[in-house]
C-alpha positions in Angstrom: 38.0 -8.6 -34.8 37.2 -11.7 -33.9 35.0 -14.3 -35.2 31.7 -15.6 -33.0 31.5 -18.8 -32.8 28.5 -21.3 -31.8 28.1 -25.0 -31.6 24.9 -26.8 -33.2 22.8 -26.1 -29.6 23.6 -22.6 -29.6 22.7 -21.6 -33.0 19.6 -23.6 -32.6 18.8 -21.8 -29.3 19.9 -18.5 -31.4 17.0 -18.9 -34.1 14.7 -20.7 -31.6 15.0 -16.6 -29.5 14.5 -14.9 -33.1 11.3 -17.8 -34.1 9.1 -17.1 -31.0 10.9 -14.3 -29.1 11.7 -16.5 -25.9 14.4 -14.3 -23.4 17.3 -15.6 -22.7 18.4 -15.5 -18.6 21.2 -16.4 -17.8 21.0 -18.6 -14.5 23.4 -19.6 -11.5 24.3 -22.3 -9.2 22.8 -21.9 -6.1 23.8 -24.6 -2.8 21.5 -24.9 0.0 22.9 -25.5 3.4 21.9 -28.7 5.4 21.2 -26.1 7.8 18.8 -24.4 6.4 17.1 -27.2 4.5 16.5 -28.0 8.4 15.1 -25.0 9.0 12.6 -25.0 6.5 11.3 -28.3 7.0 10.1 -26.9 10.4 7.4 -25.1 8.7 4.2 -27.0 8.9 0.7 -27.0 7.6 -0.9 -27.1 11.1 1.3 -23.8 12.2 0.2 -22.0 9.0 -3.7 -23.2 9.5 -4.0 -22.4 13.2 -2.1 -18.7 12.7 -4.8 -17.9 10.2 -7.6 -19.3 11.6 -6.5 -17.1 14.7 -5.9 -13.6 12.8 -9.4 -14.1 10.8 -11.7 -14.5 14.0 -14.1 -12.1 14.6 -12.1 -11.5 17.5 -9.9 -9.6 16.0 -12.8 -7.7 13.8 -11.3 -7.5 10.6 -7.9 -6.1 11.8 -8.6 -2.4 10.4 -6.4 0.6 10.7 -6.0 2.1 14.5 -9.3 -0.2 15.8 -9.2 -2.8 18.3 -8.7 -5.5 16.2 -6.2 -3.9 14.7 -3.9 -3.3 17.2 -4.9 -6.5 19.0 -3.4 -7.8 15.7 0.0 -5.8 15.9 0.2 -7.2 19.7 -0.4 -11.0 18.7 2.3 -10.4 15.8 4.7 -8.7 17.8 4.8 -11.2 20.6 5.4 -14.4 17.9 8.1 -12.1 17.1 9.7 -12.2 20.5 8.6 -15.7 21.5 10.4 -16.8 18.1 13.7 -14.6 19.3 13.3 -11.7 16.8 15.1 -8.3 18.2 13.5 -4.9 18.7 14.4 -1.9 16.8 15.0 1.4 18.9 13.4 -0.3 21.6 10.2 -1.5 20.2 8.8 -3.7 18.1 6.6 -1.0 16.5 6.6 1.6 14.2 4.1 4.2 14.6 2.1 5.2 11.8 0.3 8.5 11.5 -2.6 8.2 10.1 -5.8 10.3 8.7 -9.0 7.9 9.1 -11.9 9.4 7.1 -15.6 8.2 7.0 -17.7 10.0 4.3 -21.2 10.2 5.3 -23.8 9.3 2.4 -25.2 12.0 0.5 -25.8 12.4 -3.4 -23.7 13.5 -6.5 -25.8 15.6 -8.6 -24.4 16.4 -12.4 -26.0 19.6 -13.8 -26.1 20.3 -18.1 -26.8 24.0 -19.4 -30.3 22.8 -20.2 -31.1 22.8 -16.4 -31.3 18.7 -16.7 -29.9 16.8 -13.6 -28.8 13.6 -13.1 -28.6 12.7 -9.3 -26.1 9.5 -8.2 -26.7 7.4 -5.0 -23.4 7.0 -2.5 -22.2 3.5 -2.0 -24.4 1.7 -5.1 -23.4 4.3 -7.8 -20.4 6.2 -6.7 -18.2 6.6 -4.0 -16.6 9.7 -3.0 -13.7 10.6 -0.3 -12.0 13.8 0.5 -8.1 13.7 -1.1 -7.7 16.9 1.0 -8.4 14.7 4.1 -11.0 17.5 5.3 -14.6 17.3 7.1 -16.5 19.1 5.3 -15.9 20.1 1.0 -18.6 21.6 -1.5 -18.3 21.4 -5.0 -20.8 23.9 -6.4 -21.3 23.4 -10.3 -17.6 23.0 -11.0 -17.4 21.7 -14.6 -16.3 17.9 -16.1 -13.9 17.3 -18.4 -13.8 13.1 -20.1 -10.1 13.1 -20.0 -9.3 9.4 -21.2 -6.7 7.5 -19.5 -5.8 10.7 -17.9 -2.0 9.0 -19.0 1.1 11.2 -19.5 3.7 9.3 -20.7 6.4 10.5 -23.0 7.9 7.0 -23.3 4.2 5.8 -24.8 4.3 8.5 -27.0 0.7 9.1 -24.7 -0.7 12.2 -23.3 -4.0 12.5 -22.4 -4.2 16.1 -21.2 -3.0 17.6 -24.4 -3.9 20.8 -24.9 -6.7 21.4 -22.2 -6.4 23.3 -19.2 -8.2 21.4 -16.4 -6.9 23.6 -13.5 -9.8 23.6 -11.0 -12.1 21.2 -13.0 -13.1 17.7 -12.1 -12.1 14.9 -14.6 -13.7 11.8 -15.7 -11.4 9.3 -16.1 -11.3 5.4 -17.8 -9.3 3.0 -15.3 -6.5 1.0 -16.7 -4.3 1.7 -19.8 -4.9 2.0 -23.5 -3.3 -1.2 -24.2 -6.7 -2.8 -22.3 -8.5 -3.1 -26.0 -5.1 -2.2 -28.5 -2.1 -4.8 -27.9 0.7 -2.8 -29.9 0.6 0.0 -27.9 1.7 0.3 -24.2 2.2 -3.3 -23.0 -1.1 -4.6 -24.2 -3.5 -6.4 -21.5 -0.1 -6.7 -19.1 -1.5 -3.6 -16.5 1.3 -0.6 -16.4 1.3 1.8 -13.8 -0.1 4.2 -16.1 -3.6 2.1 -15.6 -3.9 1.9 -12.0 -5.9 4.3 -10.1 -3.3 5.7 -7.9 -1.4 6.5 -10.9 -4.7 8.7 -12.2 -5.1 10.6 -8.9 -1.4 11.4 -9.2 -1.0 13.0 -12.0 -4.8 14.8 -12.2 -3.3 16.4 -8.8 0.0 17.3 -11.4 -2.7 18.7 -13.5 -4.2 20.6 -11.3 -7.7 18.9 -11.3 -10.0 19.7 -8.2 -11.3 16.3 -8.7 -11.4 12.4 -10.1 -13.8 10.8 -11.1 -13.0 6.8 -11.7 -15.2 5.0 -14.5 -15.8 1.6 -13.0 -16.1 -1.8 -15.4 -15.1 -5.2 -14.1 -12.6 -5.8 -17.2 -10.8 -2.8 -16.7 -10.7 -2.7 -12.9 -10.7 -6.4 -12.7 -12.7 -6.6 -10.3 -16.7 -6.3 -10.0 -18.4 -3.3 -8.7 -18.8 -5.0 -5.0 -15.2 -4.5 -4.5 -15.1 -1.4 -4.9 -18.1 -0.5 -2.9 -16.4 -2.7 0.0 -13.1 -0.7 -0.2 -14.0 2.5 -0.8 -17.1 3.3 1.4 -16.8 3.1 5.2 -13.8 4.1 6.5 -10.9 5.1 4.7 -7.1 6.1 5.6 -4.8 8.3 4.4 -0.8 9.2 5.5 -1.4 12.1 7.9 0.2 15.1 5.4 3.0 17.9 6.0 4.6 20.5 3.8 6.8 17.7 1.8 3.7 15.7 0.6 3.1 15.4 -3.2 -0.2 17.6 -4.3 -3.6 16.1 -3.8 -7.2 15.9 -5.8 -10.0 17.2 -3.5 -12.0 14.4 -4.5 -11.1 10.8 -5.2 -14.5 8.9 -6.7 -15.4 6.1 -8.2 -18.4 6.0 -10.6 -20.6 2.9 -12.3 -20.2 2.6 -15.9 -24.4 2.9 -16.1 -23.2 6.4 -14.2 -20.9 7.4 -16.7 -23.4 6.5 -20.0 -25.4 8.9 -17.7 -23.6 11.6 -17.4 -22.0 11.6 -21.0 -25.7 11.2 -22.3 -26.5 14.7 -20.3 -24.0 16.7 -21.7 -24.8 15.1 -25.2 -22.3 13.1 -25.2 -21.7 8.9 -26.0 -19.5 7.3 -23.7 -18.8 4.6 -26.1 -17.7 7.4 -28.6 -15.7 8.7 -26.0 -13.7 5.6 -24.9 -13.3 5.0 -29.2 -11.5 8.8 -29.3 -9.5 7.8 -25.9 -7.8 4.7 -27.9 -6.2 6.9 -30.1 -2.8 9.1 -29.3 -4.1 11.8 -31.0 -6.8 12.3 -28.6 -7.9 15.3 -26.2 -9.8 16.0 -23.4 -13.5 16.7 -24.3 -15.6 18.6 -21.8 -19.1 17.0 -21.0 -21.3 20.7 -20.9 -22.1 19.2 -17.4 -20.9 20.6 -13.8 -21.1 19.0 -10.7 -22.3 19.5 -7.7 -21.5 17.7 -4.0 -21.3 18.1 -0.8 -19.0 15.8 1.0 -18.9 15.8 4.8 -16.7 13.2 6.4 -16.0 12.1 10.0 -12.5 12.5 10.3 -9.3 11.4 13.0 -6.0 11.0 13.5 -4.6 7.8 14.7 -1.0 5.6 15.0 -1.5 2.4 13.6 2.0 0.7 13.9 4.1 -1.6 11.5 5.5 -4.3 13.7 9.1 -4.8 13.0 11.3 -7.9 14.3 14.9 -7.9 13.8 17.1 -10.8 13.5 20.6 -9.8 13.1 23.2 -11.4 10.7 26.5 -13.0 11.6 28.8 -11.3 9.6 30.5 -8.4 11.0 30.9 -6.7 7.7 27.4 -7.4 6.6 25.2 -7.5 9.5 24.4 -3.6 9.2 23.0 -4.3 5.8 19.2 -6.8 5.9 16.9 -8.8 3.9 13.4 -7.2 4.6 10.0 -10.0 4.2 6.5 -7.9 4.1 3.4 -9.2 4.7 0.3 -7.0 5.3 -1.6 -7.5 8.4 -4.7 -4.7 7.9 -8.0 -5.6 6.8 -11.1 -4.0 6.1 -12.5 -4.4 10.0 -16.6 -4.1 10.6 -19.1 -2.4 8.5 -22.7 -1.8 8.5 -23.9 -3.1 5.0 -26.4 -0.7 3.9 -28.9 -2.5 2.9 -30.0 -5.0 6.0 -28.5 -2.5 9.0 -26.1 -5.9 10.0 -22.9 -5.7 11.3 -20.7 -7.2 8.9 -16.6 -8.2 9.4 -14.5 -8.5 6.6 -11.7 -11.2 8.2 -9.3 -11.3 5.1 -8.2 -15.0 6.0 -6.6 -15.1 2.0 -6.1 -11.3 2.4 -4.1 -11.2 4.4 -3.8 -13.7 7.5 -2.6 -16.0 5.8 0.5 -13.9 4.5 1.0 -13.1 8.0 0.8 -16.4 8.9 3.6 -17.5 6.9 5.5 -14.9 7.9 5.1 -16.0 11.5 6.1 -19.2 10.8 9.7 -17.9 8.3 10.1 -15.6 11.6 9.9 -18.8 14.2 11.6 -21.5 11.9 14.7 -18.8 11.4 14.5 -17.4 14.4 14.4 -20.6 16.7 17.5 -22.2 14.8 21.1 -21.6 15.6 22.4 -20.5 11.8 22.2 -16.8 10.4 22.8 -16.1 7.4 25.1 -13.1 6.5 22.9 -10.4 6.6 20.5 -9.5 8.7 16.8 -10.3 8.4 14.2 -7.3 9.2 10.6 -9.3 9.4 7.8 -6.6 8.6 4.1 -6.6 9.0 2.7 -3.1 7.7 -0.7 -1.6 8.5 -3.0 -0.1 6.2 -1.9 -1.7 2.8 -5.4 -1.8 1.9 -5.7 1.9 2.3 -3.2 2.3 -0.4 0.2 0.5 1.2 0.6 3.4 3.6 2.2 1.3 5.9 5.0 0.4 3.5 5.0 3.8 2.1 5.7 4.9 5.7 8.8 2.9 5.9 10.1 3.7 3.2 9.9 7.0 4.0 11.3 6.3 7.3 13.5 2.9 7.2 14.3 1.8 10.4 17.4 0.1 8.1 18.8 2.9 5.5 17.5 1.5 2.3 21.0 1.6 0.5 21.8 -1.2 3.3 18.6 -2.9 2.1 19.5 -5.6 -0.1 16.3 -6.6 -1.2 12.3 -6.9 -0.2 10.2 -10.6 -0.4 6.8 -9.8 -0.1 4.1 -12.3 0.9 0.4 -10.7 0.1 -2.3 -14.0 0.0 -0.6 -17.2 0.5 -1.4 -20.2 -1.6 -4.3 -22.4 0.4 -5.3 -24.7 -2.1 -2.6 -27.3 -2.3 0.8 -27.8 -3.4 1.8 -26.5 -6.9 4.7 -27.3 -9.5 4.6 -23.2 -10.3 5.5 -20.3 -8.5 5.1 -16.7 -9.9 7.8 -14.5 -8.3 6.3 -10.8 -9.1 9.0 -8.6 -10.1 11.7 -10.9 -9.9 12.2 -11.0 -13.9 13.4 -7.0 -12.9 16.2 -7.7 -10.9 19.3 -10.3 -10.6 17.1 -11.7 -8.0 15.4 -13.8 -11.1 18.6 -16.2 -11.4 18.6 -16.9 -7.7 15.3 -17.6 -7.6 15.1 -19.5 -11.0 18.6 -21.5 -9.7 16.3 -22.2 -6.2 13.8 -23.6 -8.3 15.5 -26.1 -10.5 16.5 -27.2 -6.9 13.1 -27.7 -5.8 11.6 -28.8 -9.0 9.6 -26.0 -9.6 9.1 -24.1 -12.5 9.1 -19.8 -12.0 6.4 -18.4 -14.2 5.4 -14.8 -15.4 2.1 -13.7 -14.2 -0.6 -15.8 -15.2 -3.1 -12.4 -14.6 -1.3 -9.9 -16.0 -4.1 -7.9 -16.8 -4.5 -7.6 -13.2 -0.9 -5.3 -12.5 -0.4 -7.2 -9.1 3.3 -6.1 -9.3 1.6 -2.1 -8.6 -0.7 -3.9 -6.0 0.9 -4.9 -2.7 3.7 -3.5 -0.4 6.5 -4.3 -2.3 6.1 -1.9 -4.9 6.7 0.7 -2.7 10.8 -0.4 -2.0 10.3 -0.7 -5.4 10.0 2.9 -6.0 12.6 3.5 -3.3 15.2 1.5 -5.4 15.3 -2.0 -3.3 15.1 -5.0 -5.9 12.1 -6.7 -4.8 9.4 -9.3 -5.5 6.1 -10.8 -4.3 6.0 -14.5 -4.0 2.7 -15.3 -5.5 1.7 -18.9 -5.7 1.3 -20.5 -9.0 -1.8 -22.4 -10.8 -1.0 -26.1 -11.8 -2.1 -27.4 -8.7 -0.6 -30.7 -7.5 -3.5 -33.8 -8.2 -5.9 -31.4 -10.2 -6.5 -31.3 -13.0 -5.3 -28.5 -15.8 -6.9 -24.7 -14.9 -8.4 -26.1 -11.7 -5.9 -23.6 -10.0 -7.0 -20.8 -12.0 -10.8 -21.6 -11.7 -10.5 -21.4 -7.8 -8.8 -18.4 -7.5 -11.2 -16.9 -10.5 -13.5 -18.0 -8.4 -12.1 -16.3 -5.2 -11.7 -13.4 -6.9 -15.6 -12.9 -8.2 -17.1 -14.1 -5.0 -14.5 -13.2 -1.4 -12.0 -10.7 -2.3 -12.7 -7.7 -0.1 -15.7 -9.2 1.1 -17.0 -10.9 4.3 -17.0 -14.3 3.0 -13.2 -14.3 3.1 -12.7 -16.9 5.8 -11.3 -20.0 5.9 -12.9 -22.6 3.7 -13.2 -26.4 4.5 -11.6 -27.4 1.5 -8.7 -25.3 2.1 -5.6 -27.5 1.8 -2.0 -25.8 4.0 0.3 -28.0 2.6 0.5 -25.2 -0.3 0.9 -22.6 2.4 3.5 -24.6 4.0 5.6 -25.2 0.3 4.9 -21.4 -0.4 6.7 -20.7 3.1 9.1 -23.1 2.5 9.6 -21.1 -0.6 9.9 -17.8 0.4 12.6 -18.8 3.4 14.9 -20.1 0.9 15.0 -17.0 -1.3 15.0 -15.2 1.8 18.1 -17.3 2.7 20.2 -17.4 0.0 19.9 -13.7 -0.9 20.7 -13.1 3.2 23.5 -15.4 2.9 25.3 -14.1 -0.5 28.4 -11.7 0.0 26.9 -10.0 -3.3 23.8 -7.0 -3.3 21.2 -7.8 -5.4 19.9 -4.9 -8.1 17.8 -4.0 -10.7 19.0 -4.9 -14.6 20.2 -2.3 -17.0 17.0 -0.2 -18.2 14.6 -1.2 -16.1 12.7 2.0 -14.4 13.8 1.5 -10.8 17.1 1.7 -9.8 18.9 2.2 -6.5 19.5 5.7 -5.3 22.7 6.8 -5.3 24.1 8.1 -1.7 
């Protein structure tokens, strides 16, 4: 056997790992062409402004789904794409997407106890309601509610919330996020899993065999106020047109207030704060309310093609040209609504969500494509429709990859570029997952900056955006989000602004460009993202996921 031997550094950096924990990654020497450093420095402020400006106009109405703007969008992308000497694939620079738009016309939600007591909810300011099934018309005549916690099943947690209770036909009331929200040893404390976002609860209630979901809505466990969910829930709504291979369904996907919830719980005799104490513990199990509810949903419902716009840029390799580096960025907004209240017409431009993503994508697409070098691989540029709606679009394609994914070496996602001014942090989303993290920590001794875990953790952006989906699919991934120490602020302005972004324009109207938005952090997040995009193009080896993580590439 032999004997392990350290110097003096390494045996300090060995008990400095046991004092505080601190992982230890190993890291590698990365070059950068001259080449491509030339490349890069093409991207510019003004290109990055005057894309976004463009894609947030009320021109383009708020870019929804299989409208006007929409595709007016996919035609201004896909000829950047050709004007910056990207390829077709098959013929075409789109990729049709089936889609299922549905518009659920106000009505009430009436909850019903064995007393004959009623408690009636208003559509849009306390509850939203959509039909899973994708149907015009569904009635839900006194079917009973069940408080089913986290409505969590996870053996690995040690965690399941529908222990013991059949709830085959009945609707569930459900708490969003994961237990660890309020207990940090169990789960992964406030760092979001899976298991806490709501697409996760629809999921497995449908596994269940729930008719129905009902969301409890607070801003600390959504993170997010009430408004956002009013703005992405009501109005029209998109879902993957279905066929015989699709993954069971809920009838109803709702969100409630948390005043609605007291409500309800109150009716069937219940606390809700007594409830939520029960649903911290693993012992826990479902507890019906002694309520039923009661709605009839009627929604305006067609089916669309909304496309992903695809621009391919092949490799120079012979060996390798057949495999690709794939870069998302989500064009779809939210497009025109009437808000309720006034009768206005109201367009939700998503300049930070998402035009400016595109925009940088535009400008990787144009720098790349305009130069003489390729890098090994191919590159596959991406814009995806409907991420909004629940990343359908990248769901879609991965489903149906233009490029098999076992060829895909890895996804860079770009989902709300950095507009307030350069930073010395980046947070690369997903990155710490994969043996993409040493490339990408090796870029960034290179660049001076430092790579950073999440700084909102709580938030589970890494579930959020289109990436996650070639996550599930088994391409090592990440999402370049920008960081927070903000060049010639000073400390937590960066966090402040997007705090403040995040209270007052996400998902809402007033998500256009600000005059105090500064591009040179959009520029050095493009920058960025082209190097990675690069170098991981460029190396003879395929990236992949580390030893235990969940995802992992499917075998062929």
């Amino acid at each position: 056997m032999k004997t392990l031997r350290m110097g003096v550094a390494g045996w300090w950096l060995l008990w400095l790992v046991i004092q505080i924990g601190m992982p230890v990654r190993a890291t590698e020497t990365v070059t950068v062409p001259a080449e491509v450093r030339a490349i890069v420095a093409r991207i510019q402020p003004a290109t990055l402004r005057a894309h976004t400006e463009l894609l947030s106009d009320d021109l383009f109405e708020g870019r929804a789904p299989g409208t006007r703007g929409g595709l007016l969008t996919a035609k201004y992308i896909a000829a950047q794409f050709q004007t910056s000497g990207l390829e077709p694939l098959g013929g075409s620079y789109f990729q049709n997407v089936p889609i299922v738009n549905l518009r659920a016309i106000p009505t009430t939600m009436t909850f019903r106890a064995a007393s004959g007591a009623t408690v009636e909810l208003t559509y849009g300011t306390e509850f939203t309601a959509q039909s899973g099934e994708c149907l015009p018309e569904v009635r839900f005549d006194d079917v009973p509610v069940v408080f089913a916690g986290y409505g969590i099943v996870a053996p690995e947690y040690d965690w399941n919330d529908y222990k013991d209770v059949d709830v085959r036909g009945k609707i569930v009331m459900l708490l969003v996020n994961d237990p660890g929200l309020h207990n940090p040893s169990i789960f992964q404390g406030r760092t979001l899993t899976y298991y806490g976002r709501w697409t996760y609860k629809y999921e497995e209630a449908a596994r269940q065999g729930a008719r129905g979901v009902l969301l409890i809505h607070t801003t600390e466990s959504a993170t997010y106020p009430w408004q956002v969910v009013q703005s992405s829930n009501t109005g029209t709504r998109s879902e993957l047109v279905r066929d015989a291979n699709s993954p069971p369904v809920v009838a109803l996907k709702s969100w409630i207030t948390d005043d609605a919830a007291v409500r309800i719980a109150r009716l069937g005799g219940k606390r809700l704060a007594t409830l939520i104490e029960q649903a911290e513990r693993r012992d826990f199990r479902p507890v019906p309310l002694d309520t039923t509810l009661s709605l009839h949903l009627k929604s305006e419902v067609s089916t669309l093609e909304s496309p992903n716009v695809v621009g391919w840029l092949p490799g120079r390799d012979e060996k390798l040209r057949d495999e690709c580096v794939v870069v998302t960025a989500h064009y779809d907004h939210f497009g025109v609504k009437e808000d309720p209240a006034s009768g206005q017409r109201l367009i939700y431009r998503g300049a930070l969500d998402n035009a400016s993503g595109v925009a940088a994508l535009l400008a990787m697409a144009e720098a790349l494509g305009k130069s003489d070098w390729r890098p090994r691989r191919s590159v596959l540029f991406l814009s995806v429709t409907a991420e909004e709606q629940g990343l359908l679009g990248a769901q879609y394609y991965c489903e149906h990859p233009l490029i098999p994914l076992e060829k895909t070496a890895a996804n860079i996602n770009l989902d709300e570029v950095n507009v307030f001014g350069r930073t010395r942090d980046f947070v690369p989303l997903g990155a710490e997952r994969s043996t993409l993290g040493k490339t990408i920590d090796a870029l960034a001794k290179l660049e001076g900056l430092v790579m950073k875990p999440d700084p909102f953790p709580q938030n589970g952006s890494f579930f959020r955006s289109d990436h996650f989906c070639f996550a599930k699919a088994g391409v090592p991934c990440l999402s370049l989000n920008f960081g927070v120490e903000v060049e010639g602020k000073p400390e937590g302005w960066g966090k402040q602004r997007f705090d403040t972004y995040v209270r007052r324009d996400y998902h809402q109207p007033t998500d256009t460009i600000q005059e105090d938005w500064d591009f040179r952090g959009a520029a050095q997040h493009a920058q960025f993202a082209l190097l990675i995009v690069a170098t991981v193009a460029d190396d003879p080896a395929m990236p992949d996921w580390l030893p235990g993580e969940a995802f992992q590439r499917r075998k062929t």
